[in-house]
N, C-alpha and C positions, 0 to 999 in steps of 0.2 A: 282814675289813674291805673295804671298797669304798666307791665315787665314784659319785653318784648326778649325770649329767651332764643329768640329764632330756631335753630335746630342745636343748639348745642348743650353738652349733657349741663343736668343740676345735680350735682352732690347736694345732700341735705346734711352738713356738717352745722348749720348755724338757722337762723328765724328770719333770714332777708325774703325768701319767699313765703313763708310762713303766715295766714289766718289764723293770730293767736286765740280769736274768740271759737273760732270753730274746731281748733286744735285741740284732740286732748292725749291723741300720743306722744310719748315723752321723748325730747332731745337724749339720746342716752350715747357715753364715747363706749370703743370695743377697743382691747387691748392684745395686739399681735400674740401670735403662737410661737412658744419658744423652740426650735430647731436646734440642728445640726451647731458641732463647733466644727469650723471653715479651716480657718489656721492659729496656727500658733507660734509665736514669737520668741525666739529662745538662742537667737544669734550674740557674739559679744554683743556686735554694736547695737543691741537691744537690749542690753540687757536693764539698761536705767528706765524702761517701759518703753512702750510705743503710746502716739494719741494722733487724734486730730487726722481720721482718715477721711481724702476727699478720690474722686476719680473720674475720668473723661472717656471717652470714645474716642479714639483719635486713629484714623487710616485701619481700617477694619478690627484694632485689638482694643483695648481695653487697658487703660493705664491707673493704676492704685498709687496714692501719693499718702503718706504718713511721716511722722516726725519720732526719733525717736533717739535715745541716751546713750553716749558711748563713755565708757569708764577710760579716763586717760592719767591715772596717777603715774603708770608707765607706759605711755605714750606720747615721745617728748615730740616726735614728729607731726601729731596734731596741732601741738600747742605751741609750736616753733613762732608764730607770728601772731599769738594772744598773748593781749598786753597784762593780762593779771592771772596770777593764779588760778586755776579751776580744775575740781573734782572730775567735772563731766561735762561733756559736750553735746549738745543739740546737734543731730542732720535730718535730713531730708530723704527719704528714701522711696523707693521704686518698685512696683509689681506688676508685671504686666503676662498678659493671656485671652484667649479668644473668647472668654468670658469672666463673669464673677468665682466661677467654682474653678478653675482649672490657673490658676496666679502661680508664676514664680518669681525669685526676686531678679530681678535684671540685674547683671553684674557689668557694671560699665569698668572699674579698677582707677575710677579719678585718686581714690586716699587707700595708702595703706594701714591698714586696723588690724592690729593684735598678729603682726607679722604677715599678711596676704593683703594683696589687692584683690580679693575675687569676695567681692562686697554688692551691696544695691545701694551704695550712698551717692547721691549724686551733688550733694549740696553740705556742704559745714558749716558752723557756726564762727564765724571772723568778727572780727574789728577790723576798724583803720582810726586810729588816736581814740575820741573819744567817742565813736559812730562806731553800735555794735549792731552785727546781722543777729541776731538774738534764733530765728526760727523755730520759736518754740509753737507757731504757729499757723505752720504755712498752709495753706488753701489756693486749691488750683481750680481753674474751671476752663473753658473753652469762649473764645470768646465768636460771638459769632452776627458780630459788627460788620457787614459787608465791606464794609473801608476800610476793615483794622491791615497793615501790613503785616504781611506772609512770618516775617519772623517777628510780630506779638501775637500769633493765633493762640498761642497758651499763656495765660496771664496765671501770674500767683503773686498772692499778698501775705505779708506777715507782719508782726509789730520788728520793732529794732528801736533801740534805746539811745538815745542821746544824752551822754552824760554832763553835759553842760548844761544841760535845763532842769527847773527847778522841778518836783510834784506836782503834779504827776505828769507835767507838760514834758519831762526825758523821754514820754513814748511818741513815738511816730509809727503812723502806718504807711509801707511802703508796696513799691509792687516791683516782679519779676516779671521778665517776659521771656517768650520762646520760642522757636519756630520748631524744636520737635520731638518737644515735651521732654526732655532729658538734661539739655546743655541750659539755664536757665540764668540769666544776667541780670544785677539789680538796674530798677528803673528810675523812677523818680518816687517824692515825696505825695501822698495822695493826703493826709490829714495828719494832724497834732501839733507837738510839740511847741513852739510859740502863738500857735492860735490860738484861739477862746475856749477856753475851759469843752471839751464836749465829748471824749472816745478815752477809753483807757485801753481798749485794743486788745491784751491781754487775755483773748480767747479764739476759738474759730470763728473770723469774720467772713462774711459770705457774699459774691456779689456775680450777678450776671447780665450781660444783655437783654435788654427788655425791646424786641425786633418791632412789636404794635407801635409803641409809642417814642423807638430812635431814642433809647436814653438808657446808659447805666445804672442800675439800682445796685445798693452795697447796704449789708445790714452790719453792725458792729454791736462791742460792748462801747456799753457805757456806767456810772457809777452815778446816782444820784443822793442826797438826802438833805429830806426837805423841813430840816427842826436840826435845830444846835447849832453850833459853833461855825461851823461850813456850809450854811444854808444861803451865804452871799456868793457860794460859787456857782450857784442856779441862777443868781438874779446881777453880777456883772460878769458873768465868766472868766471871774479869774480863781486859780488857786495858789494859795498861797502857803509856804513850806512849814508854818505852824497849824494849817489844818490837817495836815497829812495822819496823826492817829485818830483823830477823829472821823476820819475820811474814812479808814482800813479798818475800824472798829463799828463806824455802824452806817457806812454808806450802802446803797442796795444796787448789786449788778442792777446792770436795763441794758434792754436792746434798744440800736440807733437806728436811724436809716437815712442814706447820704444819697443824691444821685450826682450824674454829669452825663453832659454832650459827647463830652472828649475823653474819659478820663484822666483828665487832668486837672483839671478844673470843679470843684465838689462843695454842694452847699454843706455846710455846719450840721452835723449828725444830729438828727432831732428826735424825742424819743416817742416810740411807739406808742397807742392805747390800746384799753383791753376793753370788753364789753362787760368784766366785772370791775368792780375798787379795788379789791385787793391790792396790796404792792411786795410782791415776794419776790426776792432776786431772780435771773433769767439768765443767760449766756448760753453762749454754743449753742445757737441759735436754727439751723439747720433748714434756715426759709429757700424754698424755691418754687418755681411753676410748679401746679400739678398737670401733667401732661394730656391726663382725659378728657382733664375741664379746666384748658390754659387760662381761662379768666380767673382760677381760685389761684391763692397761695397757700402751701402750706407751712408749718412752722414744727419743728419737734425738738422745743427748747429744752438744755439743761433746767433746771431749777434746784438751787443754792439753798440747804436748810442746816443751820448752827444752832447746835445747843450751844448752851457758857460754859458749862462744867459736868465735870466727870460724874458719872452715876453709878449705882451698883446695875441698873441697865445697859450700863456699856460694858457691864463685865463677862454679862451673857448674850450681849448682841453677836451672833455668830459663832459662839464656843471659844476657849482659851485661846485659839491661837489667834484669831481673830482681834481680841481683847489685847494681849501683845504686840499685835503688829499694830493697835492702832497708839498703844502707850511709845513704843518707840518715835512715832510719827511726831505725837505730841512734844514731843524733847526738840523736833525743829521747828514747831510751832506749834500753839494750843489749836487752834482751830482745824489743823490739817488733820489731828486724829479725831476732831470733834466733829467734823462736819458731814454731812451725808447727802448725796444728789439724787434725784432721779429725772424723769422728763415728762413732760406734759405735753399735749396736742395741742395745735391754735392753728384756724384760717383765716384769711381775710382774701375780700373783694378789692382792694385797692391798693394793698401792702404795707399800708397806716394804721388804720384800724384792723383792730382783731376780737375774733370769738376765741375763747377761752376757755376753755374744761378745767378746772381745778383738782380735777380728778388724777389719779398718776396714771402717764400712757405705760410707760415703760419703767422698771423699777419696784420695791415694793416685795419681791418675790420672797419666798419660804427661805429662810438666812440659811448661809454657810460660809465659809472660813474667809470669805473674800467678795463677800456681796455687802450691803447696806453701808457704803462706806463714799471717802470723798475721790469722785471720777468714775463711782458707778455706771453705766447705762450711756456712758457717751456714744454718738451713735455716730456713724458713716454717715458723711453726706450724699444725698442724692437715694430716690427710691427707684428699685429695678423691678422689672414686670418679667415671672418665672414661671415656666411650666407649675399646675399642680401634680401631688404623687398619683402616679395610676392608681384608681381605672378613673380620675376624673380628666378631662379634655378642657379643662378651662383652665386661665393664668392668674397668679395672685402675684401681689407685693412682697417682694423680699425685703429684709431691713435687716443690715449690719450693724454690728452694736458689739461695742472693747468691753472685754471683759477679764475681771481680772484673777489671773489663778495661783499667781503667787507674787512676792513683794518683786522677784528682779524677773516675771514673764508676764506677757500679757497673751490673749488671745482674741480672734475675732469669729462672732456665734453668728449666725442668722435667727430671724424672724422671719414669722409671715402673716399678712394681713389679706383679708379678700378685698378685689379689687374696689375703690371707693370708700374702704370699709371701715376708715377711720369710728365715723359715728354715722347714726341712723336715727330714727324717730320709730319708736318700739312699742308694740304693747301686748299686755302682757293676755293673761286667759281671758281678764273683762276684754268687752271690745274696746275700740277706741279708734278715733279721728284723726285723720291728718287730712287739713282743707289748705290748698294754696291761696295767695290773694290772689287777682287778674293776671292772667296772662297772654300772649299772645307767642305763638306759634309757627314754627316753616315744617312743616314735614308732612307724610301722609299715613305715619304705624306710629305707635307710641310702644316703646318698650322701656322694663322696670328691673335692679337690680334689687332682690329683695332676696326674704326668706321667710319659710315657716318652719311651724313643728307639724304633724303629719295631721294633727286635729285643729291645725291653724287654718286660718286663710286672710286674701285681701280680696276685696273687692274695689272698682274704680269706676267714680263716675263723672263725666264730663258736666261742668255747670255752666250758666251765661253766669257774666259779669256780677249778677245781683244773689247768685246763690243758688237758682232754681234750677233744677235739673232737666236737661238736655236731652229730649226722648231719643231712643236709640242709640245712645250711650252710656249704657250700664253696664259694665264687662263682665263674663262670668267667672265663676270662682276660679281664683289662682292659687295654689297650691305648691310648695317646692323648696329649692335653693338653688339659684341660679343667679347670674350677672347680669342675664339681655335673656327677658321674656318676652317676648310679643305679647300686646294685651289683645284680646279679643273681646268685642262687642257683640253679641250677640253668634253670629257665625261672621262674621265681617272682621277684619280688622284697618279699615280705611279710614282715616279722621282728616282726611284732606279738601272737606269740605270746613273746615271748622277752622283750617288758618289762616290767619290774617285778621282773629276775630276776637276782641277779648271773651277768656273763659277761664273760667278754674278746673282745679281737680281735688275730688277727695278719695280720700281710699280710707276704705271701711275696712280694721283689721282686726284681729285676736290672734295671739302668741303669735309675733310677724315681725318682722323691720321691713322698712324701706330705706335703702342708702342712698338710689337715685335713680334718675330717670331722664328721656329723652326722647325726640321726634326724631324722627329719620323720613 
């Protein structure tokens, strides 16, 4: 048997091509470089935080979509036509610029806030009786459905509550559409509320055209748990309104994944697997193509960690002030001062199953007044490919990511990641092996996104099918850090005798990574 990879690249984030018997360098994840702070948030109508940042390309600019809190104790004219009392208000807001670094807010003037219209809100949080636009969620993407009509080219989805259904069936998820990305109209109902037990919704769900296979993929939250009281809402999907503390007390986030033809039409959110057991909550789930190597998916989920109770470790997580702000938090719920997030890496081959790192991608960092806490590390969806700093001429991974600088600002930081560079197969001063199984091949150069230390190197050598190595394909020492090395054979770099044929590769390495590699 063998893997016909034709020309297109292989990340090595996981063991699918992987000779575990001949392998012995190590799967290892790498965790972005923290950057620059981008902007920061500090308008009224921000001032209840901002979350939940997605963005699209749309007619040559670049549009930033965020959610964030307006304080309307006196602001009778927001709440003119909400049906209940409230503190503060959820919108939708707007950024746009010819890039990621250069955003300003677009001031459309739909709502006046805090005495002006010269705002970027484009969207409020309404009712009509007892159907509430909630938007505490909204997510936007591009739909790029050849059939979709002109005015749904921009879809956005958010949860909205229906207060006539019981637990936790009052969420529904719906969708917006738009023809130009600004004026945004609610659509129809896509999942919940009187269906079968399966999405709580309740975070950034995410979803796009999937062009290969003509079908929409939508990933969500969902809540599972599988022991106690509420373990019969796994097994006939229903729930019912005396499981609900039991539910909120120790059910565990999960991501869902729903498709359709139409978007209209959507099977039953089913829940993901991972290639370890563990089961440790998940959300804000952040999956989309990775554009190098459209056959992977990536994943750079939230994950949800609660202690039960206050410690004298919470008193010095982050310094005094830190410890205060999370005691105040605590007084509107135990767990909101108690909980802490960060985020973890995951791909998959087919957008069901997943490889896993347990390890934290993001998160974790040296504390301060406003780090190790619950909303941590949420990150931007969608990863950008950005110049590096002079004097290098290559581009890496940008990654956005909320960050929080005080209880009523938020701010948004960059990262950066080398291109691929999630994770690699590493090793260290001993040598060490990385063998593929079979493969077969379209190209006529093979080049390598790798790295060493300057006393490092790899070597690569092409094998037949059964292990044995391939005369005149032994390459000579590679040495460096680069993206796209040309491997050289001897003085040749030609292997376009060798496609269409099963063969492996091993690379022979010491202090090295390989992220990935490719025919061309």
């Amino acid at each position: 048997m063998y893997i016909n990879i034709g020309n297109r690249r292989e990340v090595l984030w996981d063991d699918f091509l992987v000779d575990k018997e001949g392998t012995t360098a190590k799967l290892t994840l790498h965790k972005p470089t923290k950057k620059e702070r981008v902007y920061t948030f500090d308008k009224f109508w921000e001032s209840k935080g901002v979350s939940y940042f997605s963005y699209i390309k749309w007619q040559g600019e670049y549009y930033v979509y965020y959610t964030s809190g307006i304080p309307c104790e006196n602001q009778p004219q927001l709440t003119k036509d909400f049906n209940k009392e409230t503190r503060s208000l959820r919108a939708l807001c707007l950024m746009k610029g010819p890039d990621l670094f250069h955003l300003e807010r677009h001031n459309v003037g739909f709502y006046e806030i805090d005495g002006s219209r010269e705002n970027n809100v484009i969207k409020l949080q309404c009712t009509n009786g007892t159907f509430e636009e909630e938007l505490d969620n909204f997510f936007v993407f591009l739909d790029e459905n050849p059939d979709c009509p002109p005015d749904e080219k921009i879809k956005g989805i958010a949860q909205t509550v229906n207060h006539d259904k019981i637990f936790p069936g009052f969420r529904e998820l719906w969708c917006y559409t738009s023809g130009d990305g600004i004026n945004f109209k609610l659509g129809w109902k896509l999942s919940g509320a009187d269906e079968p037990f399966a999405g709580l919704f309740d975070s950034e769900n995410t979803a796009h055209y999937d062009k290969e296979a003509g079908v929409y993929r939508m990933y969500v939250r969902g809540l599972h748990m599988d022991y106690g009281p509420a373990v019969t809402a796994n097994e006939d999907g229903l729930v019912l309104k005396h499981m609900e503390k039991s539910l909120a007390r120790d059910g565990i986030r999960d991501i869902r994944y729903m498709e359709s033809k139409d978007f209209k039409t959507w099977t039953v959110p089913k829940r993901i697997s991972y290639s370890d057991k563990d089961d440790y909550p998940l959300y804000t789930n952040g999956i989309k193509r990775y554009e190098r190597a459209p056959h992977m998916y990536v994943g750079t989920a939230t994950r949800y960690t609660e202690r039960k109770a206050w410690t004298p470790n919470y008193e010095q997580l982050g310094g005094p002030v830190n410890a205060e702000w999370r005691k105040d938090r605590i007084k509107i719920g135990p767990r909101i001062g108690l909980a802490i997030t960060d985020a973890v890496f995951m791909s998959s081959r087919d957008g069901l199953n997943w490889h896993r790192f347990p390890e934290a991608f993001m998160g974790a960092e040296p504390e301060h007044d406003y780090n190790w806490i619950y909303g941590d590390v949420y990150m931007m969806y969608n990863l950008t490919e950005t110049p590096c700093e002079a004097p290098s001429k290559e581009t890496e991974l940008s990654i956005f990511a909320e960050e929080n600088v005080s209880t009523s600002c938020k701010a948004l930081r960059r990262y950066t990641l080398r291109l691929d560079g999630f994770a690699s197969y590493h090793a260290d001063y001993d040598m060490k092996t990385l063998v593929t199984k079979p493969i077969i091949f379209d190209g006529s150069e093979l080049s390598i996104n790798f790295a060493t230390s300057a006393i490092g190197f790899v070597y690569v050598d092409i094998l037949d099918e059964t292990g044995k190595p391939i005369e005149g394909y032994h390459s000579c020492e590679l040495f460096g850090n680069t993206t796209d090395r040309t491997v050289y054979f001897g003085e040749g770099k030609d292997v376009s005798k060798l496609a269409g044929r099963p063969v492996k590769l091993q690379f022979t390495m010491r202090d090295a990574d390989i992220f990935s590699f490719i025919f061309r």
